[in-house]
C-alpha positions as CSV (number, residue, x, y, z in Angstrom):
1,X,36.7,122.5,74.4
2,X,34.1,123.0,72.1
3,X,32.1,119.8,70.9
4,X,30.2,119.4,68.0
5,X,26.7,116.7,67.8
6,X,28.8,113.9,67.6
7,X,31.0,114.4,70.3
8,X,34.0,115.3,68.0
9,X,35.9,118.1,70.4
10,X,37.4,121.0,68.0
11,X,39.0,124.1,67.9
12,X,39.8,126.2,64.5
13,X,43.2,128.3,63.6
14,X,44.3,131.4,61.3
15,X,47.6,129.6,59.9
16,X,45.8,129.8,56.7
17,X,45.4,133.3,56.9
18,X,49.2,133.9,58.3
19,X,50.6,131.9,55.3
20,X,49.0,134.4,53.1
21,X,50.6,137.1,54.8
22,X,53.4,135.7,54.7
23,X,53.8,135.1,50.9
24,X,52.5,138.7,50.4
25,X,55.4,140.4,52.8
26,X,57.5,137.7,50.4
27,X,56.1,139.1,47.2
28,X,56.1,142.9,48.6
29,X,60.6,142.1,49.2
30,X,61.3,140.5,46.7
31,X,59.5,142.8,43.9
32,X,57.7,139.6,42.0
33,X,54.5,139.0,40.6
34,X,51.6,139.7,43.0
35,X,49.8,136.7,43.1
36,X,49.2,136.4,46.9
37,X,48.3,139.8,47.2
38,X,45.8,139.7,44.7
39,X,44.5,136.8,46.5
40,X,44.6,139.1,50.0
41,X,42.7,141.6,48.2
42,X,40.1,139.7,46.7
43,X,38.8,139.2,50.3
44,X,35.7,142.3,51.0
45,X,33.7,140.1,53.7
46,X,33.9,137.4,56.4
47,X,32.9,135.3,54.4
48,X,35.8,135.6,52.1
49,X,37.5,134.0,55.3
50,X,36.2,131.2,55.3
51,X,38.9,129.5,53.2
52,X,41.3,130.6,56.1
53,X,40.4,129.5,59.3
54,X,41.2,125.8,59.8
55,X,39.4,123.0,61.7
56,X,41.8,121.2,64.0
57,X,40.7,118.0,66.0
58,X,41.1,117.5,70.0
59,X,42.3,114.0,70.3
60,X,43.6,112.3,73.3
61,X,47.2,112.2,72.9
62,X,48.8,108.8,72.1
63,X,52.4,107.5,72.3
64,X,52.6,108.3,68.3
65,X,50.5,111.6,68.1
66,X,51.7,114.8,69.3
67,X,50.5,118.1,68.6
68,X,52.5,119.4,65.9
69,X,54.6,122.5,66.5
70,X,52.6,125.0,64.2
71,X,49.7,124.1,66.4
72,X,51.6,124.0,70.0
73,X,50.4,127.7,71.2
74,X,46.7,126.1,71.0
75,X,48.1,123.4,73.9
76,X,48.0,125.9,77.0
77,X,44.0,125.9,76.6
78,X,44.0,121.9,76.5
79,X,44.1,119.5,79.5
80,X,46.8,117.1,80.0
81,X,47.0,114.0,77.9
82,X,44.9,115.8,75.0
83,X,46.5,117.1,71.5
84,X,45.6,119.0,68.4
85,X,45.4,117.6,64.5
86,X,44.8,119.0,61.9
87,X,41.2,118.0,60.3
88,X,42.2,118.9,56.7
89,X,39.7,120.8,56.2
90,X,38.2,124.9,56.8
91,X,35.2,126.4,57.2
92,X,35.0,127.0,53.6
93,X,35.5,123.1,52.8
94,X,34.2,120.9,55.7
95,X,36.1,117.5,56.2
96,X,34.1,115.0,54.8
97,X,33.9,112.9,57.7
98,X,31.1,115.2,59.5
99,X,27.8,114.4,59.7
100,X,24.8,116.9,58.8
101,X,24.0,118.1,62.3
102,X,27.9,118.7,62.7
103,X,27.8,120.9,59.6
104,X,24.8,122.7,60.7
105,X,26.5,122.9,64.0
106,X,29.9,124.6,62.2
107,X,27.4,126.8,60.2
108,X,26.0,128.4,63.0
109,X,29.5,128.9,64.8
110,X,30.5,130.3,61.6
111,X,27.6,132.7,61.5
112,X,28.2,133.6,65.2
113,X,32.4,134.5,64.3
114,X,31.2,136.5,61.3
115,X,30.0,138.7,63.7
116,X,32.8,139.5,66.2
117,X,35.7,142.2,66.0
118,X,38.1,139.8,65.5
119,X,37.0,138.8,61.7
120,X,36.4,143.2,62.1
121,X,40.6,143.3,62.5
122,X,41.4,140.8,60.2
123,X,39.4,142.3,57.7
124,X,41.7,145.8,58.6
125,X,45.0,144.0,57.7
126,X,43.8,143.4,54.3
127,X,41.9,147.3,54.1
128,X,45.3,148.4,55.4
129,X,47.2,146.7,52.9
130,X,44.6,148.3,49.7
131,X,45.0,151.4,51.6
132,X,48.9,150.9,51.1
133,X,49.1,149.8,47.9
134,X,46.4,152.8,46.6
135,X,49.1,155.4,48.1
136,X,52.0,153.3,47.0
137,X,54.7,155.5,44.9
138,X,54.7,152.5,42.6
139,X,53.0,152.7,39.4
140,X,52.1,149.1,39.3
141,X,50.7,148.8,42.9
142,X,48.6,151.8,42.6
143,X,46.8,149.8,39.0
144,X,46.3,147.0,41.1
145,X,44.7,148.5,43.9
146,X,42.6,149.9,41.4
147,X,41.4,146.5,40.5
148,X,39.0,146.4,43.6
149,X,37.5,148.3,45.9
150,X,37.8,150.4,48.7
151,X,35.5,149.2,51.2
152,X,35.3,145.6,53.0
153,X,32.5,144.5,54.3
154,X,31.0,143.0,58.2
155,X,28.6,139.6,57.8
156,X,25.8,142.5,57.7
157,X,27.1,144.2,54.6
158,X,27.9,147.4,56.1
159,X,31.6,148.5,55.4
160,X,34.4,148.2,58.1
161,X,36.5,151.3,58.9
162,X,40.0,151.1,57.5
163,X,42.7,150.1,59.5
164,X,45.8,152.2,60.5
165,X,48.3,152.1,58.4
166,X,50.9,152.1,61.2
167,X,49.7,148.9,62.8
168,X,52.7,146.6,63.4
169,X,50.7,143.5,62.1
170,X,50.3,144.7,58.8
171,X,53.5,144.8,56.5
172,X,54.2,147.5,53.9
173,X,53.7,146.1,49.9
């Protein structure tokens, strides 16, 4: 369990991110506007993530608190008698209740997690989906493609390869 300065224990989540994709595979059925998708493809770097990967508090459980079901697959890394909350807040939009040394502390994590090839895959679902929408037989998909570019970027600036188009996790526009 990781514990920032002043002892609060944490842990951090994608649900942000997956809510996204979700209202873009929405968007991509149902033939609407493309607001989420222009959100999707608006993020280039891992910092552009920020505003997707939630803070969740470790708290021992109590007879009223329970870890809610959107966070229960976090449980099987917790010991008995602890549960998960959400903070309210992302690594984009601290919750106010931190102290300085806890945001320094979350800065530096979030420097470290810029770095590994897990923000490098997340960043290839949203290449894949340009990459779709670029080669999409629909006139309007192909303009808004257009709209951005073609390369995402690591914390270090270079670009990330593109993702395969075939990859399950990634739903077509």
């Amino acid at each position: 369990m990781p514990i920032l300065p002043s002892g609060l224990r944490f842990t951090f989540g994608l649900r942000p991110f997956g809510n996204l994709l979700e209202k873009v595979r929405a968007e991509s059925r149902s033939g609407g506007p493309l607001l989420s998708m222009l959100e999707l493809l608006q993020i280039r770097a891992p910092d552009d993530l920020r505003r997707y990967v939630r803070i969740l508090w470790i708290v021992p459980e109590v007879a009223d608190m329970r870890t809610p079901p959107e966070f229960a697959h976090h449980l099987k890394k917790l010991p008995p008698g602890w549960c998960i909350v959400d903070s309210g807040g992302t690594f984009d939009c601290l919750p106010e209740c931190l102290s300085a040394k806890d945001r320094h502390a979350l800065s530096r994590l979030w420097s470290f997690l810029s770095d590994r090839p897990a923000m490098t895959r997340i960043l290839n679902i949203v290449h894949a989906h340009h990459t779709r929408m670029s080669q999409s037989a629909f006139d309007h998909y192909r303009l808004v493609a257009s709209w951005f570019p073609r390369t995402h970027q690591s914390s270090d600036g270079s670009p990330v390869e593109g993702a395969d188009s075939k990859n399950p996790d990634t739903p077509p526009p």
